[in-house]
PDB file of N, CA, C and O in Angstrom:
ATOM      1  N   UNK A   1      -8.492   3.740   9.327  1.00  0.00           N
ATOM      2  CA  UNK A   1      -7.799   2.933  10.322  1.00  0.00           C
ATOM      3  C   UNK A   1      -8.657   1.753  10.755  1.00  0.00           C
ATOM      4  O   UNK A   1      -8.120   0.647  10.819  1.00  0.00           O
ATOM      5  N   UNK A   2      -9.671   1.863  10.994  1.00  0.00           N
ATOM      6  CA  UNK A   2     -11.211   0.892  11.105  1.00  0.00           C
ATOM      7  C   UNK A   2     -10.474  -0.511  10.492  1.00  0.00           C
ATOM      8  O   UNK A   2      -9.876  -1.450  11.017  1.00  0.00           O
ATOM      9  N   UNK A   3     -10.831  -0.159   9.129  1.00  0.00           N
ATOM     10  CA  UNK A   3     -10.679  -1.003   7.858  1.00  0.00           C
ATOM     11  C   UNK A   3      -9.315  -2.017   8.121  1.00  0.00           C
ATOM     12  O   UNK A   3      -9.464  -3.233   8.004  1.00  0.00           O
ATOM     13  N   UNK A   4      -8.062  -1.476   8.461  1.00  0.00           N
ATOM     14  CA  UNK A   4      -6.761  -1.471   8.516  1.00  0.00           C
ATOM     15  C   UNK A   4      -6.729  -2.806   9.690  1.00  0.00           C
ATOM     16  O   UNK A   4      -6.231  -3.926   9.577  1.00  0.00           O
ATOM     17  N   UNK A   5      -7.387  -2.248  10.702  1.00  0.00           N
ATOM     18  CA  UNK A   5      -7.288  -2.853  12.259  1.00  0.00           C
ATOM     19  C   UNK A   5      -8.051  -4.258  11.969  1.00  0.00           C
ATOM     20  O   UNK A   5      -8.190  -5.024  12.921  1.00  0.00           O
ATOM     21  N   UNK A   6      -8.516  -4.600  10.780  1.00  0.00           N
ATOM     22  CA  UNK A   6      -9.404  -5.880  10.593  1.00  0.00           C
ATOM     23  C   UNK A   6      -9.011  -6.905  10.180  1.00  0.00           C
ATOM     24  O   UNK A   6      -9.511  -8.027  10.096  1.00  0.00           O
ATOM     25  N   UNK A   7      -7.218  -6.101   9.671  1.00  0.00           N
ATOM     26  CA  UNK A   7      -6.519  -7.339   9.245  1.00  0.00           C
ATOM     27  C   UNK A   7      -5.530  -7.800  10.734  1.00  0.00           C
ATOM     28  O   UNK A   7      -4.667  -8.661  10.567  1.00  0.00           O
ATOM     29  N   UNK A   8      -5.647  -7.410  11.628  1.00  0.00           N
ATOM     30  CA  UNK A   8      -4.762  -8.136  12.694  1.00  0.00           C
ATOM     31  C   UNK A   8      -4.037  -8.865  12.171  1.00  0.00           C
ATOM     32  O   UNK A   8      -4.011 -10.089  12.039  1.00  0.00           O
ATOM     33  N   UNK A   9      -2.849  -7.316  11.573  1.00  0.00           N
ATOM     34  CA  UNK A   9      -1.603  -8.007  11.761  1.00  0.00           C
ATOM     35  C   UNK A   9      -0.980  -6.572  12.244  1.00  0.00           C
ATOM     36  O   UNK A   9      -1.404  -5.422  12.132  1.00  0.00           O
ATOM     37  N   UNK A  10       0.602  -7.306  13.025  1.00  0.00           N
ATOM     38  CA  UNK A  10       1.176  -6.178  13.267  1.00  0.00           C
ATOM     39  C   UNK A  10       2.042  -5.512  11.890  1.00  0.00           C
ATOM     40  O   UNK A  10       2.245  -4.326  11.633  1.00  0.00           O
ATOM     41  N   UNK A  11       2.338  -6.381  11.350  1.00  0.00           N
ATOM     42  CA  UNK A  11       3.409  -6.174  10.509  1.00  0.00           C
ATOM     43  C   UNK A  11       2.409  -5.040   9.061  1.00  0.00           C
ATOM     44  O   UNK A  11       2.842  -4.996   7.909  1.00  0.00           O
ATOM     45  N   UNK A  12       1.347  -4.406   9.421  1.00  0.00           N
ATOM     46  CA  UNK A  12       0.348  -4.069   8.488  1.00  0.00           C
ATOM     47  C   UNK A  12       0.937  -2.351   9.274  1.00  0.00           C
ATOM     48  O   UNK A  12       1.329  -1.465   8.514  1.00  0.00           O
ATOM     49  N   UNK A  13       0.921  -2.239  10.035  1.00  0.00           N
ATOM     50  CA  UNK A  13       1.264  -0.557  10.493  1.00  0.00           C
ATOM     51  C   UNK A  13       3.184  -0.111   9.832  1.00  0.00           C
ATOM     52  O   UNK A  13       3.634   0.874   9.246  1.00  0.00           O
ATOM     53  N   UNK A  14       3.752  -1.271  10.268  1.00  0.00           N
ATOM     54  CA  UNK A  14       5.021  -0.768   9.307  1.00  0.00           C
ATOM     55  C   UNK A  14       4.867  -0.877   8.038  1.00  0.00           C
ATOM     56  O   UNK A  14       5.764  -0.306   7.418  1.00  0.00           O
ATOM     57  N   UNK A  15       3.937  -1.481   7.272  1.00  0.00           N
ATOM     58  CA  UNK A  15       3.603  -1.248   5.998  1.00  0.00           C
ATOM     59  C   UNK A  15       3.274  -0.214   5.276  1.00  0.00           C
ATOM     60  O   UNK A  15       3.777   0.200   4.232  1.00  0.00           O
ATOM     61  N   UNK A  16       2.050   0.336   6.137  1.00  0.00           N
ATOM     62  CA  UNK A  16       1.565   1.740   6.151  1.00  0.00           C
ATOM     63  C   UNK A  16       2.317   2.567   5.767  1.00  0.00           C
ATOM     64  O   UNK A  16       2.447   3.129   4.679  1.00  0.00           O
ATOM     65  N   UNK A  17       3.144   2.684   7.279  1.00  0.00           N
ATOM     66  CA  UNK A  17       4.141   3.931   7.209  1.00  0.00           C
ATOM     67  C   UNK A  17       5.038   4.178   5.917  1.00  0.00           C
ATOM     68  O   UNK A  17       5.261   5.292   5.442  1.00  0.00           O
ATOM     69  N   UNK A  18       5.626   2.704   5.311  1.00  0.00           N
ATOM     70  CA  UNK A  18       5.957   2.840   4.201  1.00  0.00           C
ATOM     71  C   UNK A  18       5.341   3.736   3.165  1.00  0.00           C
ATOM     72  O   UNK A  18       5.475   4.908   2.814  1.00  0.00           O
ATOM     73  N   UNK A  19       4.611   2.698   2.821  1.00  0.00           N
ATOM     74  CA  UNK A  19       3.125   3.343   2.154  1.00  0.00           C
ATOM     75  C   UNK A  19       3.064   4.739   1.740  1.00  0.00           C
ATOM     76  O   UNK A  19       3.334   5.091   0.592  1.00  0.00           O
ATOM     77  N   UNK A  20       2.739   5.470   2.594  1.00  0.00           N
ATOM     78  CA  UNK A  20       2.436   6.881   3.237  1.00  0.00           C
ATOM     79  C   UNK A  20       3.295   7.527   2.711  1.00  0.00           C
ATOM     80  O   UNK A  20       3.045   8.625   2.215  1.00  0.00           O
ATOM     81  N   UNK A  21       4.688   6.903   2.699  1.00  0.00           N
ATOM     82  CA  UNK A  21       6.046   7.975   2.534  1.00  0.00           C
ATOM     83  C   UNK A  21       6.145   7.780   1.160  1.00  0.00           C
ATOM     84  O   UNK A  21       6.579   8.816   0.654  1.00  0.00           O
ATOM     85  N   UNK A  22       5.878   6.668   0.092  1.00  0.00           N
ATOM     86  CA  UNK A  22       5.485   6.523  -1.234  1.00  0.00           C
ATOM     87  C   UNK A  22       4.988   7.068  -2.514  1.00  0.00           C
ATOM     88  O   UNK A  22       5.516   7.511  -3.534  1.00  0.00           O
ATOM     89  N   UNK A  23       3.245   6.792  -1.905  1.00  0.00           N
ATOM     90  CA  UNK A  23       2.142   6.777  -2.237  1.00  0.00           C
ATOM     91  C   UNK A  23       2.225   5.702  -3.397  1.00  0.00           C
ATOM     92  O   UNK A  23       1.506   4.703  -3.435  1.00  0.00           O
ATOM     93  N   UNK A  24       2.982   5.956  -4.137  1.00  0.00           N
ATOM     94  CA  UNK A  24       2.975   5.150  -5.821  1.00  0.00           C
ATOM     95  C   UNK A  24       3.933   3.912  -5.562  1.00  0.00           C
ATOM     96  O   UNK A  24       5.053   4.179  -5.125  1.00  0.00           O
ATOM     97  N   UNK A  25       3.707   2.995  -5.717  1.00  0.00           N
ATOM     98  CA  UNK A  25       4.711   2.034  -5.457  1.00  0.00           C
ATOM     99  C   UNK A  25       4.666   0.511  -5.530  1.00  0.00           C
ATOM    100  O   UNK A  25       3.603  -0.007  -5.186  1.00  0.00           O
ATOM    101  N   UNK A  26       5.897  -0.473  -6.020  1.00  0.00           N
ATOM    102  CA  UNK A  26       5.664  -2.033  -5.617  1.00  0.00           C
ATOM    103  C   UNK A  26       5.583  -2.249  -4.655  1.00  0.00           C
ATOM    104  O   UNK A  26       5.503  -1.458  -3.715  1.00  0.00           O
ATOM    105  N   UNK A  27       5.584  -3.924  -4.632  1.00  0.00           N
ATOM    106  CA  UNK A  27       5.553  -4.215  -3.427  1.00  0.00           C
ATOM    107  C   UNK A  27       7.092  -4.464  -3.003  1.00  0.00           C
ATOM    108  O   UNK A  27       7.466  -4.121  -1.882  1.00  0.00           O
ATOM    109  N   UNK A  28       7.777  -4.932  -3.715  1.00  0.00           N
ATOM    110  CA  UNK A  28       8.912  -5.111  -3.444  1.00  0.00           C
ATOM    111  C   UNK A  28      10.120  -3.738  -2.939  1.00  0.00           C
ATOM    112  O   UNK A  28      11.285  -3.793  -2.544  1.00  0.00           O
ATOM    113  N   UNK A  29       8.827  -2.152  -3.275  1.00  0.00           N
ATOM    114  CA  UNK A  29       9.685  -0.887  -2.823  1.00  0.00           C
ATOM    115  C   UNK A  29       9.281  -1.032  -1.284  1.00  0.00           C
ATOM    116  O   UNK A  29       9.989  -0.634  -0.359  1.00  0.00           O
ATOM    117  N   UNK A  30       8.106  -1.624  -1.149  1.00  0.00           N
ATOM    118  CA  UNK A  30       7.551  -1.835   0.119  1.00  0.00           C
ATOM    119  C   UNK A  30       8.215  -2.695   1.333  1.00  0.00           C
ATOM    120  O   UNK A  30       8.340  -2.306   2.494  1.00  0.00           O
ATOM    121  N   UNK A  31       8.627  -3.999   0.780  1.00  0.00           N
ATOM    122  CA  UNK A  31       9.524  -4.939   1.264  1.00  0.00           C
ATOM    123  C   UNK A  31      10.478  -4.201   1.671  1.00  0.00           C
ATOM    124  O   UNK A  31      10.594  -3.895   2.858  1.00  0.00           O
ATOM    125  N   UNK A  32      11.400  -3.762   0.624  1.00  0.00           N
ATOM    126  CA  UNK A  32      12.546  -3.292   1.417  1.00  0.00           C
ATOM    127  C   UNK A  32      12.325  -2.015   2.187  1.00  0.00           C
ATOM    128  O   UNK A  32      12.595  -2.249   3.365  1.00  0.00           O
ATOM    129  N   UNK A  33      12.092  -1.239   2.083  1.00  0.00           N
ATOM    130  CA  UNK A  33      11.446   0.067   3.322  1.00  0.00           C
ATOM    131  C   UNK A  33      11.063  -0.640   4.561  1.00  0.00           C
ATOM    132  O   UNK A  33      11.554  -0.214   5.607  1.00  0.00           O
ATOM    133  N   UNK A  34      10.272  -1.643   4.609  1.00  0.00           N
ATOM    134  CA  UNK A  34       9.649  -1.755   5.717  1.00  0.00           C
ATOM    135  C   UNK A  34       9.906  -2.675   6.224  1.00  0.00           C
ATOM    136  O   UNK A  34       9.329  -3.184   7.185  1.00  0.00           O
ATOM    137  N   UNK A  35      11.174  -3.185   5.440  1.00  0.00           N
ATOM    138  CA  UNK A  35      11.597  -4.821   6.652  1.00  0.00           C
ATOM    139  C   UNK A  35      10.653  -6.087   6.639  1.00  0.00           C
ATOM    140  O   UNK A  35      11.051  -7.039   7.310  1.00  0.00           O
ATOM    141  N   UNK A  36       9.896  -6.176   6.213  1.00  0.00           N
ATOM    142  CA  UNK A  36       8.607  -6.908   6.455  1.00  0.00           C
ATOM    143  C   UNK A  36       8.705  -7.783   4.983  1.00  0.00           C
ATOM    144  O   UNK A  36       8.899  -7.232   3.899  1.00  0.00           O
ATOM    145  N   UNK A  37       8.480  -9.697   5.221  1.00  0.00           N
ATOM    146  CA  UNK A  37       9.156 -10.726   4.325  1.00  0.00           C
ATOM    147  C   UNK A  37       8.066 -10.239   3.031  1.00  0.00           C
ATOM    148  O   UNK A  37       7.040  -9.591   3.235  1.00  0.00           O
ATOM    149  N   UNK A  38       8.422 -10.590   2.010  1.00  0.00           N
ATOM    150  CA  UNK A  38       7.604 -10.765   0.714  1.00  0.00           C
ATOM    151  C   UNK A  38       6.214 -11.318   0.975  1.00  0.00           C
ATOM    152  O   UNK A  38       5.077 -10.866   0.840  1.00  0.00           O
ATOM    153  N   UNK A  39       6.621 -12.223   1.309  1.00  0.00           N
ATOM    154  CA  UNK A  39       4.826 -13.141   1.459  1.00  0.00           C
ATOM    155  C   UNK A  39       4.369 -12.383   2.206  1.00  0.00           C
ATOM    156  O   UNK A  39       3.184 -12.357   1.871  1.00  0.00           O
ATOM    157  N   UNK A  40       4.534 -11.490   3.301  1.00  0.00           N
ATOM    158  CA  UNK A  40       3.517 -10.527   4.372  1.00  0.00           C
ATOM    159  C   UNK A  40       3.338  -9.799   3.208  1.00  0.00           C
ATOM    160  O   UNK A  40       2.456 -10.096   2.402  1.00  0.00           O
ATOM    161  N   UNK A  41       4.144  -8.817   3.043  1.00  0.00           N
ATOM    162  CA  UNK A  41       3.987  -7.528   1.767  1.00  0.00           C
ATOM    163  C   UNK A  41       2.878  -8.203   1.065  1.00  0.00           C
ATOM    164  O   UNK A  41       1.752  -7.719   1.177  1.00  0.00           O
ATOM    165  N   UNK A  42       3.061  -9.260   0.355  1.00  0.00           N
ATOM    166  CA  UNK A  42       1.772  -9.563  -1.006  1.00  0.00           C
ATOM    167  C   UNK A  42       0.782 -10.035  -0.276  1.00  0.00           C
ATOM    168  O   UNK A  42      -0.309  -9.721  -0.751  1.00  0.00           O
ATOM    169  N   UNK A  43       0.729 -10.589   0.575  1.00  0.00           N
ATOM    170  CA  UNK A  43      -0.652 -10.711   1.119  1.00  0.00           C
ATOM    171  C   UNK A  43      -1.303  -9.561   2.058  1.00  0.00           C
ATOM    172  O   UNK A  43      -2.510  -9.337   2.147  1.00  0.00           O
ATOM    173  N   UNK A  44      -0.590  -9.091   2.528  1.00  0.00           N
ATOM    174  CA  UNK A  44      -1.519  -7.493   3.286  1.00  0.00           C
ATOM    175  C   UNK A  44      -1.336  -6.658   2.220  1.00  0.00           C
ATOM    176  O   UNK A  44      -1.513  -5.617   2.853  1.00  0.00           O
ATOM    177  N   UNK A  45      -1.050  -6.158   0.726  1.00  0.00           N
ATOM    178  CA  UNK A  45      -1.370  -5.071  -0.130  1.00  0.00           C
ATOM    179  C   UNK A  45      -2.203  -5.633  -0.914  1.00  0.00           C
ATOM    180  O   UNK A  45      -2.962  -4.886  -1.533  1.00  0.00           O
ATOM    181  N   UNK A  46      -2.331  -7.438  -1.165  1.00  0.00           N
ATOM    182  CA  UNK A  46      -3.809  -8.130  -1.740  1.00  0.00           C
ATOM    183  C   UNK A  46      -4.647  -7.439  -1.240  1.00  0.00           C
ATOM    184  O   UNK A  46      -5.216  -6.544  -1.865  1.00  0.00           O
ATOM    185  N   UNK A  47      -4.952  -7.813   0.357  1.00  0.00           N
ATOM    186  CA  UNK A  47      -6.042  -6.903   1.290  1.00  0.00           C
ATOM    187  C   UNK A  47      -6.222  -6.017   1.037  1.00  0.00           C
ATOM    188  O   UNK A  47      -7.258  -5.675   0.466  1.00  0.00           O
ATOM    189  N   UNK A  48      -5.235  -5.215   1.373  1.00  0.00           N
ATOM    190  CA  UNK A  48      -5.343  -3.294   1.326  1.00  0.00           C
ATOM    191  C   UNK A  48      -6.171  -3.207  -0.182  1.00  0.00           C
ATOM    192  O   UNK A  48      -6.991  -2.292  -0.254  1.00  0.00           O
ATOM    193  N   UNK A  49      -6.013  -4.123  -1.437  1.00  0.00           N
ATOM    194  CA  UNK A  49      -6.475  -3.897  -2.431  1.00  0.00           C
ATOM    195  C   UNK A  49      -7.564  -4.199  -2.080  1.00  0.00           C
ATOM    196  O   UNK A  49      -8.127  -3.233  -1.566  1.00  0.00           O
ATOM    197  N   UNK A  50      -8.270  -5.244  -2.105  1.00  0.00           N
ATOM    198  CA  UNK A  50      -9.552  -5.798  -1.608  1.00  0.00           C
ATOM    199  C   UNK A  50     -10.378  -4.701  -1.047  1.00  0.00           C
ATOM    200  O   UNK A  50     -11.310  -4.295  -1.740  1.00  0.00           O
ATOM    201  N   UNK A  51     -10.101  -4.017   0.439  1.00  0.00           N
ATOM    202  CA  UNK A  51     -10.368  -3.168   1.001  1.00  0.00           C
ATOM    203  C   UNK A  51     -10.765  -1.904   0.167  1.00  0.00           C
ATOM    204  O   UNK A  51     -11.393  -1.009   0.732  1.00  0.00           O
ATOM    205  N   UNK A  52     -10.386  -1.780  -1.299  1.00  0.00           N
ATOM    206  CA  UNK A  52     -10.506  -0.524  -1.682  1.00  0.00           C
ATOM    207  C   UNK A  52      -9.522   0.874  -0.780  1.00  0.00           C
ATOM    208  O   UNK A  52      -9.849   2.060  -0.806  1.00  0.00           O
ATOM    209  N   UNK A  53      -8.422   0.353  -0.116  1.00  0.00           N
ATOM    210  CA  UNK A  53      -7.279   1.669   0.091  1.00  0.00           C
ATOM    211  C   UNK A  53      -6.715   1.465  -1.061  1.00  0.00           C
ATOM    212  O   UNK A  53      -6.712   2.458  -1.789  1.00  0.00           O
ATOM    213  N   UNK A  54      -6.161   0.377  -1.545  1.00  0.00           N
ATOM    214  CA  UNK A  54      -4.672   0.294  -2.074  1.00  0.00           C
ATOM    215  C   UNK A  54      -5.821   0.249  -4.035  1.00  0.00           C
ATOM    216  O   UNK A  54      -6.914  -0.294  -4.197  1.00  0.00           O
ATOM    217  N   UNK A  55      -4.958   1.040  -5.147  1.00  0.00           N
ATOM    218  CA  UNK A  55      -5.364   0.858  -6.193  1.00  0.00           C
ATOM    219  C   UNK A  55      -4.246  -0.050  -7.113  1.00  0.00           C
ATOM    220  O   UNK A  55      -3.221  -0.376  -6.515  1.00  0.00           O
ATOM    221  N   UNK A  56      -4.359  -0.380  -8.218  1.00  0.00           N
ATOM    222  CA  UNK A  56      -3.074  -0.765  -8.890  1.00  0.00           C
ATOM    223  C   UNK A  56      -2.972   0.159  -9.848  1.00  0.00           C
ATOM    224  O   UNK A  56      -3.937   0.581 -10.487  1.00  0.00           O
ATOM    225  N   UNK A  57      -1.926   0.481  -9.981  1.00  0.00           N
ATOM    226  CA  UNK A  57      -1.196   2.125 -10.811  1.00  0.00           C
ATOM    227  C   UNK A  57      -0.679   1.368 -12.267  1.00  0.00           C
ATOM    228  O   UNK A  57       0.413   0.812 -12.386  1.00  0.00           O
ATOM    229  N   UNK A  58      -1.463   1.451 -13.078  1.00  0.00           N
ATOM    230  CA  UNK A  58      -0.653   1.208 -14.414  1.00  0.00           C
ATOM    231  C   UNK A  58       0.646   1.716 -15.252  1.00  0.00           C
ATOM    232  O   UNK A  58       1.424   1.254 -16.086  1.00  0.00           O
ATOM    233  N   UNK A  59       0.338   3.468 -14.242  1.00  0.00           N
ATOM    234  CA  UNK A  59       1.466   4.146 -15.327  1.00  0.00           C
ATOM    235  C   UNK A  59       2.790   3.993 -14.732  1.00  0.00           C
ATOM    236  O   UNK A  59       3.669   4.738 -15.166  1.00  0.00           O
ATOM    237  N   UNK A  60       3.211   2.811 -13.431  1.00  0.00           N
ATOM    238  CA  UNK A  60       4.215   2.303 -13.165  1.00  0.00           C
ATOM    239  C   UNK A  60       4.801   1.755 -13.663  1.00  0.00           C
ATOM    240  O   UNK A  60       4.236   0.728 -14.038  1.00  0.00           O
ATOM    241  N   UNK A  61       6.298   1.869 -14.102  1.00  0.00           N
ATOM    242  CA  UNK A  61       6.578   0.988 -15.059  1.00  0.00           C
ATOM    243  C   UNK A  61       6.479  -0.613 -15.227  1.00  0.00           C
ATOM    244  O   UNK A  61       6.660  -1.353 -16.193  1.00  0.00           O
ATOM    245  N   UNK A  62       6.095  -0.851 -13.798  1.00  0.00           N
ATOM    246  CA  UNK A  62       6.118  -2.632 -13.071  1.00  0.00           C
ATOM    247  C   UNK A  62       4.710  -2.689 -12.444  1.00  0.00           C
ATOM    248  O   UNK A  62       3.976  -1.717 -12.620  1.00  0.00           O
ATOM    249  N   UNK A  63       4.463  -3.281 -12.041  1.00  0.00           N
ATOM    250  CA  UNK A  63       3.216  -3.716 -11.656  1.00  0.00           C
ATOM    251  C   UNK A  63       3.461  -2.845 -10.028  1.00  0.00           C
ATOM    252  O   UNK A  63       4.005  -3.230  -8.993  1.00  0.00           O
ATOM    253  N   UNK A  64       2.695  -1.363 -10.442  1.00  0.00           N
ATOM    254  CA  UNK A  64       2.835  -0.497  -9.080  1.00  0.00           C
ATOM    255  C   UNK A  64       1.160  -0.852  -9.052  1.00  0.00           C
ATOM    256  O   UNK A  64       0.343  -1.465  -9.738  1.00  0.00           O
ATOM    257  N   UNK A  65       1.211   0.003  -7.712  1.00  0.00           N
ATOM    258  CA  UNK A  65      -0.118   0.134  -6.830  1.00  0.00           C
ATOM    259  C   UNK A  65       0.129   1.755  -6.056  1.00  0.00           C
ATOM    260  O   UNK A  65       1.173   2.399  -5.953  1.00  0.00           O
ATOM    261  N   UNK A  66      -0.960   2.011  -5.689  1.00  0.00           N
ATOM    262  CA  UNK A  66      -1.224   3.469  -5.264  1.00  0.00           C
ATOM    263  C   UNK A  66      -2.100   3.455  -3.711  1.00  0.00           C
ATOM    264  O   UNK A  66      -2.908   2.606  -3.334  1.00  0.00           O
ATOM    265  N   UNK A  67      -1.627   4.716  -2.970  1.00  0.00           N
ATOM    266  CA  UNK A  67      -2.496   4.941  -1.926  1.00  0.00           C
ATOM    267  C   UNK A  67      -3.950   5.893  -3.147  1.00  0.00           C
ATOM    268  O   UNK A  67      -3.835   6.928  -3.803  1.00  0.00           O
ATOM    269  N   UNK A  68      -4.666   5.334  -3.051  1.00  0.00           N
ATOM    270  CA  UNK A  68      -5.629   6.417  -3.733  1.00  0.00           C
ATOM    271  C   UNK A  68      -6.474   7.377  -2.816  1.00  0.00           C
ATOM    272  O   UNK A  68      -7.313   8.074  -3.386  1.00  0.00           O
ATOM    273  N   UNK A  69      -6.362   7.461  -1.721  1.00  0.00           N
ATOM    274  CA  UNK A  69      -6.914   8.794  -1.075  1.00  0.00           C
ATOM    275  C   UNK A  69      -6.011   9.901  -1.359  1.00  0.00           C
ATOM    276  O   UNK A  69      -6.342  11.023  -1.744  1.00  0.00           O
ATOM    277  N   UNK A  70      -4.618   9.390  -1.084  1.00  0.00           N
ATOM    278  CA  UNK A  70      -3.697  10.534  -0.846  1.00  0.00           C
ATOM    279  C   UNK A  70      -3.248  11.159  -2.164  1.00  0.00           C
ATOM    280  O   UNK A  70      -2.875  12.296  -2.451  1.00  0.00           O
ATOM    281  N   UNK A  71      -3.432   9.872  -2.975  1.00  0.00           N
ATOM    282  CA  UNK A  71      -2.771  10.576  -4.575  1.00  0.00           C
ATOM    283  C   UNK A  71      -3.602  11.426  -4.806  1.00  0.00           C
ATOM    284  O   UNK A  71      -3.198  12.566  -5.037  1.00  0.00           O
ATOM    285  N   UNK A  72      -5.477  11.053  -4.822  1.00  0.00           N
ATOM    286  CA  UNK A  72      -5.621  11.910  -5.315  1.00  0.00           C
ATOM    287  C   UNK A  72      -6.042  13.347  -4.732  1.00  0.00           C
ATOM    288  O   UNK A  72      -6.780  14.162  -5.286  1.00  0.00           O
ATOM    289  N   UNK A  73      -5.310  13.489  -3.301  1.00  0.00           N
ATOM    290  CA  UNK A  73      -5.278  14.964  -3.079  1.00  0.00           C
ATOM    291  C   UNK A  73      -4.393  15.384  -3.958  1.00  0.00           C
ATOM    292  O   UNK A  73      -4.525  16.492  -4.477  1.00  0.00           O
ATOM    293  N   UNK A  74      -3.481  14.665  -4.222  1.00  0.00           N
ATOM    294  CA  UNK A  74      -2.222  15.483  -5.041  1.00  0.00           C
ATOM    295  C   UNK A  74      -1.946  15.964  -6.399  1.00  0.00           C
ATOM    296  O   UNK A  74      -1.132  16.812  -6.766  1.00  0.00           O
ATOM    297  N   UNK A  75      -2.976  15.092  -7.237  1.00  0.00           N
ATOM    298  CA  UNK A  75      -3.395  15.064  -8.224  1.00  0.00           C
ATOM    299  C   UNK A  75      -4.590  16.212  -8.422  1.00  0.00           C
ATOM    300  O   UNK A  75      -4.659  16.817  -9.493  1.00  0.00           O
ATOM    301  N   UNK A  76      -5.291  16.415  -7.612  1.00  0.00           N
ATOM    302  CA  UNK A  76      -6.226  17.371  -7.738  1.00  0.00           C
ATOM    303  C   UNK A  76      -7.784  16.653  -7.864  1.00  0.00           C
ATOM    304  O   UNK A  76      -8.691  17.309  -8.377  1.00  0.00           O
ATOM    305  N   UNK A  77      -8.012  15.352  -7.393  1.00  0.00           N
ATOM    306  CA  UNK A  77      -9.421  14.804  -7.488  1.00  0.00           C
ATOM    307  C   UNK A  77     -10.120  14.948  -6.612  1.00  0.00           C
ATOM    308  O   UNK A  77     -11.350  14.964  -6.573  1.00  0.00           O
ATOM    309  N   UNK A  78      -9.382  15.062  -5.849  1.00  0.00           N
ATOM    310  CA  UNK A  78     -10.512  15.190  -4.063  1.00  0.00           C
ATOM    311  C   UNK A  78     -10.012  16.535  -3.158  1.00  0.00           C
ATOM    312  O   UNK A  78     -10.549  16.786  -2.079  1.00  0.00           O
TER     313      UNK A  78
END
């Protein structure tokens, strides 16, 4: 959350929540879930990438991205 709070924006917590309910996903699954315009979406999941939360998921069929803490509880890495 630290990390998160550095991008002061609001529109970054309804992102999240998206996010969260995901894990694997575009940005554009993101857009529409979370109400929040395209240009916010690609520039706060740039960040989130930057940041090391957000990964980019190849085995998406489109240019996905991943929560990688949470996947990989689910996956079995952590």
């Amino acid at each position: 959350m630290q990390l998160i709070e550095k991008l002061s924006s609001n529109a970054i917590y309804r992102i999240m929540s998206a996010i969260i309910h995901q894990i694997v996903f575009t940005k554009k699954e993101i857009e529409e879930e979370s109400g929040v315009s395209r240009n916010t979406v690609s520039t706060l999941i740039d960040k989130l990438e930057e940041l090391g939360i957000l990964v980019k998921d190849f085995t998406h069929a489109k240019l996905g991205y991943r929560y990688n803490k949470i996947y990989n509880v689910f996956v079995g890495k952590d």
